[in-house]
OpenMM code with the backbone's topology and positions (N, CA, C; nanometers):
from openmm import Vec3, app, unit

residues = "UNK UNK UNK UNK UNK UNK UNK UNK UNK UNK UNK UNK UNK UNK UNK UNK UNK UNK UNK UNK UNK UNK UNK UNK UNK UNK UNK UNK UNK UNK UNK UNK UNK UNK UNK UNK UNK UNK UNK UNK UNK UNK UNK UNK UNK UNK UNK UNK UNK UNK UNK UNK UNK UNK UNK UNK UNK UNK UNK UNK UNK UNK UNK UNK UNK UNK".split()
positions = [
    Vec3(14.8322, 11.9660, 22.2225),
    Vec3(14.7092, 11.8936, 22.2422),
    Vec3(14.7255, 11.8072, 22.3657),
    Vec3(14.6032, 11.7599, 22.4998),
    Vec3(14.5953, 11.7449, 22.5467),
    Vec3(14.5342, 11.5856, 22.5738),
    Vec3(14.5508, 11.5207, 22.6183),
    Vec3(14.4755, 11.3894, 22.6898),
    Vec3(14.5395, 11.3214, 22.7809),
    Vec3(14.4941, 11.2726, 22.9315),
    Vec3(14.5327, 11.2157, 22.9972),
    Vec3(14.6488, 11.2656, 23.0187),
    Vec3(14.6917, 11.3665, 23.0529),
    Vec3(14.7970, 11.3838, 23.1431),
    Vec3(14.9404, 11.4351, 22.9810),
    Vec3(14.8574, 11.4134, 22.8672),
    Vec3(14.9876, 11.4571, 22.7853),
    Vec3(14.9328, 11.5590, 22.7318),
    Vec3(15.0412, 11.6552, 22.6719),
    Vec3(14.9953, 11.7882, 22.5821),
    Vec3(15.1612, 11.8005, 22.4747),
    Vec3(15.0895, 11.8144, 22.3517),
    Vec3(15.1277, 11.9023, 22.2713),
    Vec3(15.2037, 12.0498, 22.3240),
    Vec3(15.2909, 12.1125, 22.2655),
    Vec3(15.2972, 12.2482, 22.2612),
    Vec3(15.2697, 12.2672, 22.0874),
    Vec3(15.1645, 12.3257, 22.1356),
    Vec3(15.1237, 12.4433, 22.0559),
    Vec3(15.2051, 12.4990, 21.9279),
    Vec3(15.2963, 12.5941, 22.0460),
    Vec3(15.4195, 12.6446, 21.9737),
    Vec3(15.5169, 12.5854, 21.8772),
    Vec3(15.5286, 12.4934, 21.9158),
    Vec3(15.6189, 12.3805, 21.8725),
    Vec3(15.6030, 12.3005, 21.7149),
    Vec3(15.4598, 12.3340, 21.7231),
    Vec3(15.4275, 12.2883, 21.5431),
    Vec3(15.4532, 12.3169, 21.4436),
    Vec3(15.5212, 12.2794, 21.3472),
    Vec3(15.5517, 12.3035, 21.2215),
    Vec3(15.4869, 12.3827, 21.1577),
    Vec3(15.4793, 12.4806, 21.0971),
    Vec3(15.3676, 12.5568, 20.9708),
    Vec3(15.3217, 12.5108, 20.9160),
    Vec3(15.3218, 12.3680, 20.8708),
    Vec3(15.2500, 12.3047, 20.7507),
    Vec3(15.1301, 12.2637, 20.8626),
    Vec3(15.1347, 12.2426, 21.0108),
    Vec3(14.9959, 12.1951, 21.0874),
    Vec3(14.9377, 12.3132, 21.1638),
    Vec3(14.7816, 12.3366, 21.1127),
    Vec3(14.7014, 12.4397, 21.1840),
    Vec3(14.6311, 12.4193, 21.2823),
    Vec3(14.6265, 12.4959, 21.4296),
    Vec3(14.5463, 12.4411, 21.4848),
    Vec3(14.3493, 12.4586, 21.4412),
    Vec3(14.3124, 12.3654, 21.4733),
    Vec3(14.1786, 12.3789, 21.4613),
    Vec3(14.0643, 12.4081, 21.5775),
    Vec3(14.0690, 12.3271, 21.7071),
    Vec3(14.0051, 12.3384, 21.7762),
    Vec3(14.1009, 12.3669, 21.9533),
    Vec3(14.0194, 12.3866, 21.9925),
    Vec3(14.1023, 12.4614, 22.1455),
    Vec3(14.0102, 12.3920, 22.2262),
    Vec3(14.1007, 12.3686, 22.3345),
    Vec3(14.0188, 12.3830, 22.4564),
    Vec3(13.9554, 12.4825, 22.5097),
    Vec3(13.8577, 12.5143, 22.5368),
    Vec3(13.8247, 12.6129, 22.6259),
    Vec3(13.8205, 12.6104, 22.7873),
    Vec3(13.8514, 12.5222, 22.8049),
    Vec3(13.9022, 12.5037, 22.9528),
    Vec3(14.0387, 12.5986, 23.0018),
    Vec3(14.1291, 12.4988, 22.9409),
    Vec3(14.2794, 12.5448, 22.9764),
    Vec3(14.3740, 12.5543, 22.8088),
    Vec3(14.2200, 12.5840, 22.7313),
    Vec3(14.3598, 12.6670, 22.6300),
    Vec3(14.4581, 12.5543, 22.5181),
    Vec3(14.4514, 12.4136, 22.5102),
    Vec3(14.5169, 12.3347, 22.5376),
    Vec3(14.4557, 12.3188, 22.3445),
    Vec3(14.5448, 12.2525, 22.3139),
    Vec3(14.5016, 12.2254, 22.1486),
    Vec3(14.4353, 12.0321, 22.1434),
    Vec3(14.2880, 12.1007, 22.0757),
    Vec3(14.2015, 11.9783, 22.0599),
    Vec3(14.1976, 11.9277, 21.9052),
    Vec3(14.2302, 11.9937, 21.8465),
    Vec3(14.2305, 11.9414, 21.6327),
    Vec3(14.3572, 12.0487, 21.5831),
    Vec3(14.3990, 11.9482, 21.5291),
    Vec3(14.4652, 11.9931, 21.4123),
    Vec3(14.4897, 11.9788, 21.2401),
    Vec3(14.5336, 12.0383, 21.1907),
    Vec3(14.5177, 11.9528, 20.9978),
    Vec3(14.6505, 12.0201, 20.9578),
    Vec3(14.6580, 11.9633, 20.8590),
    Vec3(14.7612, 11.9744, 20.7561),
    Vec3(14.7210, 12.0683, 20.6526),
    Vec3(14.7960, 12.1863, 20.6572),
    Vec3(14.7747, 12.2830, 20.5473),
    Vec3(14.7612, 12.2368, 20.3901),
    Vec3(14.8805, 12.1475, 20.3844),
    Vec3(14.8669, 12.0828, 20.2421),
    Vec3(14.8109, 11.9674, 20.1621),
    Vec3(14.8117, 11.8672, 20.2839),
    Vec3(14.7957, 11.7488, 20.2691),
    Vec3(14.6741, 11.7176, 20.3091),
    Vec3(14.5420, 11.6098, 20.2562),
    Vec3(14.4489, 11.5795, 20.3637),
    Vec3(14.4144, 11.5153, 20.4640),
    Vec3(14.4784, 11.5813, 20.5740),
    Vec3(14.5092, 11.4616, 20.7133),
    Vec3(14.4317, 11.6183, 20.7820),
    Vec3(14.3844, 11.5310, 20.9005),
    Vec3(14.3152, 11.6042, 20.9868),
    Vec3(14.3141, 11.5325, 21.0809),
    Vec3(14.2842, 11.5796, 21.2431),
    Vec3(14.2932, 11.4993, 21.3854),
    Vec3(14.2497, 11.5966, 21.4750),
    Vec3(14.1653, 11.5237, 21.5720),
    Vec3(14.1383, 11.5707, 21.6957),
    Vec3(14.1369, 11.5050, 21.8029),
    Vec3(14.1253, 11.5936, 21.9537),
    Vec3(14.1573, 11.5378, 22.0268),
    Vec3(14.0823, 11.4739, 22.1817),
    Vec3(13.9624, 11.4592, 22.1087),
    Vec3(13.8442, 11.4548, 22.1993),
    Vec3(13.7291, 11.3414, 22.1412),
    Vec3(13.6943, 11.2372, 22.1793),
    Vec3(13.5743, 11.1785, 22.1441),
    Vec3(13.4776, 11.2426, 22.0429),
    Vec3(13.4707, 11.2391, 21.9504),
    Vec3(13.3637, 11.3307, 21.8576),
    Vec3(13.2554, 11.2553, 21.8837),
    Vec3(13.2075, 11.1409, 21.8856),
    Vec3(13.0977, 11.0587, 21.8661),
    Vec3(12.9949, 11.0807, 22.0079),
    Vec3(13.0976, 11.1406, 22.1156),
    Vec3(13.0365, 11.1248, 22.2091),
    Vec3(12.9719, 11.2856, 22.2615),
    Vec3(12.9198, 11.3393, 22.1466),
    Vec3(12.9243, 11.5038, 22.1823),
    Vec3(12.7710, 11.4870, 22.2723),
    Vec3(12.7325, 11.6390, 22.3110),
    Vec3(12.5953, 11.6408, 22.4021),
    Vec3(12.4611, 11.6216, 22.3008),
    Vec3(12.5021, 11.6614, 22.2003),
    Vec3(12.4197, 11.6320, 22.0731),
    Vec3(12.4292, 11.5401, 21.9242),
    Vec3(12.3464, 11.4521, 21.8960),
    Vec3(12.3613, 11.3761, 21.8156),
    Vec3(12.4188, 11.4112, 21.6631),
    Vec3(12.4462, 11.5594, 21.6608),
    Vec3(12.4533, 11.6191, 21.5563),
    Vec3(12.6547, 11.7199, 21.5606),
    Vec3(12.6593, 11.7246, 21.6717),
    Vec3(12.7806, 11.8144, 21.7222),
    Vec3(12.8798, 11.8140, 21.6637),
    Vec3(12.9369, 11.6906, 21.5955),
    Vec3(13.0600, 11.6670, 21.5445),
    Vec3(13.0438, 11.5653, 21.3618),
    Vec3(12.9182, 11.5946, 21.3820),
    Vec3(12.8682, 11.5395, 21.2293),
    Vec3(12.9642, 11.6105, 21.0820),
    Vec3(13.0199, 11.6982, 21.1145),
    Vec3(13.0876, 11.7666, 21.0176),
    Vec3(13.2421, 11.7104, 20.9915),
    Vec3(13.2578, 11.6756, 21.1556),
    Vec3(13.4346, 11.5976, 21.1000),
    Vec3(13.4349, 11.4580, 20.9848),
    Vec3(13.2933, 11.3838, 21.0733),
    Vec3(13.3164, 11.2596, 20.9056),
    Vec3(13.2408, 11.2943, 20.8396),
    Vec3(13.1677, 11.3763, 20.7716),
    Vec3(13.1611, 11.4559, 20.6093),
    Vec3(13.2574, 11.4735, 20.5909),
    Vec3(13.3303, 11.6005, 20.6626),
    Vec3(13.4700, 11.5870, 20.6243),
    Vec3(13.5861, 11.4883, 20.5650),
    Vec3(13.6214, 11.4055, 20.6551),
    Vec3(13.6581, 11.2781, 20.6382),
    Vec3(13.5856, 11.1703, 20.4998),
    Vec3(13.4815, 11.1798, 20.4800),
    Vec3(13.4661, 11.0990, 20.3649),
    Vec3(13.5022, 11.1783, 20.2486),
    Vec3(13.4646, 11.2685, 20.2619),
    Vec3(13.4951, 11.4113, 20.1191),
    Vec3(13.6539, 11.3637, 20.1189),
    Vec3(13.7407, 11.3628, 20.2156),
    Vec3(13.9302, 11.3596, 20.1757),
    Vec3(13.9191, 11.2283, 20.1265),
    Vec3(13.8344, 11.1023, 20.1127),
    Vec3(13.8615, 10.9997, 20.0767),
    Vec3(13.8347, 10.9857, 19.8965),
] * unit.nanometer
topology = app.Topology()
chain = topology.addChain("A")
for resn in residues:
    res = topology.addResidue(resn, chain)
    for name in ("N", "CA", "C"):
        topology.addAtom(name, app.Element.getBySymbol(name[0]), res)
């Protein structure tokens, strides 16, 4: 995963973490979760999508693991 100049490898992740979302730029890992556990993360502003609606699913998400 990518921001400001840092990245993740990919490769490098444990099996228990899936990736979720990609860059489509350069490929680069934007979300990931925990196969077992309920932890989830991404790697991009969600709040700030082009649409008021775009990323409405990560906190549903997020309140449902609570």
């Amino acid at each position: 995963m990518e921001d400001h100049g840092f990245a993740v490898d990919t490769e490098s992740l444990p099996d228990e973490l899936e990736i979720t979302h990609l860059n489509l730029n350069d490929d680069t890992g934007e979300g990931i979760r925990h196969r077992r556990f309920p932890a989830f993360s991404v790697q991009y502003h969600p709040e700030a999508s082009g649409g008021p609606h775009d990323s409405h699913y990560l906190f549903t998400r997020f309140r449902e693991m609570l």
